[in-house]
N, C-alpha and C positions, 0 to 999 in steps of 0.2 A: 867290373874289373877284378876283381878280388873272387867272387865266383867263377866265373871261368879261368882263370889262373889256380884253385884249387879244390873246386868241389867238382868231383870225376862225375857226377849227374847231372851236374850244367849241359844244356846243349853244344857249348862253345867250346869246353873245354880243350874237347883233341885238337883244336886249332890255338891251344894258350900252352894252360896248365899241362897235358900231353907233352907238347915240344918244350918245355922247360921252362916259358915265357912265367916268373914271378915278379910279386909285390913287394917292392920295398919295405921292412919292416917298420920303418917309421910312421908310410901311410898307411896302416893297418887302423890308426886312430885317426880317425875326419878330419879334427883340427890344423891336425900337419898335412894332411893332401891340401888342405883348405890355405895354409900358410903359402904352402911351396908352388901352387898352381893358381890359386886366385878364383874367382866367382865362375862358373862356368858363361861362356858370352854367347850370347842368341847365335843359334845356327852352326855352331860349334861345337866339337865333342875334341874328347879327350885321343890324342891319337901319340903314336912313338915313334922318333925318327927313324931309329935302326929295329925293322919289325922282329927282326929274332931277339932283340934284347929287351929287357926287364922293364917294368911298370919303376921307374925312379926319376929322380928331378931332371939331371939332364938327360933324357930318353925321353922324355914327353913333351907334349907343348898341345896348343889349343889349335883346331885344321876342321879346314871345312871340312865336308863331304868328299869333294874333290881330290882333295889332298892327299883323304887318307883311301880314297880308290887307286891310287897312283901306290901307296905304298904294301898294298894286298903282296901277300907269298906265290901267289898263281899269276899273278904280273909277269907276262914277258917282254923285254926290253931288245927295241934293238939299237944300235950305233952306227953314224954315221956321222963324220968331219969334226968328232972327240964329244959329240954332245949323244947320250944313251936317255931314248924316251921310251912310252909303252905307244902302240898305235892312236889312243886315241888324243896324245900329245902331239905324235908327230904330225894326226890330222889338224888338229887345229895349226902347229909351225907352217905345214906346206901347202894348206889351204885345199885338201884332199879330203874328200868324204873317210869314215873309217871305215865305211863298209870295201869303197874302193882298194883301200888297203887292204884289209883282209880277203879281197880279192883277188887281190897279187899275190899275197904269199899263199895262199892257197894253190894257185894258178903258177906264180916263179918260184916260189921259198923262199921271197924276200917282197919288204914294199916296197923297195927303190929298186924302179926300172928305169 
């Protein structure tokens, strides 16, 4: 977290540190990430609600895998009846393969036909 939010050599950087994405100065010291976040839990990593915002307590929380695929910058999201998912959400909702979707919009500019 701290490398790619500041060292321009990290691989990750242009996707953190680049976009302005920093570290709270508190957790600069382990003990207070350790305090404010807790034990990391199996199968879990560290991820942040709001992705253009900063590495701090309320911005973070513990996400699957999952979770934090859904929350990537290259996510496109479409909406429909006030609920805004990314394709492979609205497959699982509508019970539609994603390839099928990404068929449609390929095919109509949109997955709902």
């Amino acid at each position: 977290m701290v490398q790619r939010c500041t060292n321009p050599k990290h691989p990750k950087y242009p996707r953190y540190g680049a976009r302005g994405v920093e570290v709270c100065l508190r957790w600069y010291d382990f003990e207070n990430f350790l305090a404010d976040m807790g034990i990391k839990p199996d199968n879990l990593s560290l991820g942040r609600k709001n992705n253009d915002g900063n590495y701090e307590p309320d911005n973070c929380r513990w996400e699957t895998y999952s979770q934090q695929s859904i929350n990537k910058s290259n996510n496109v999201f479409f909406e429909r009846g006030g609920k805004s998912m990314t394709i492979p959400q609205w497959s699982r909702e509508l019970g539609v393969s994603a390839r099928a979707l990404y068929y449609r919009l390929e095919k109509h500019g949109t997955i709902f036909i």
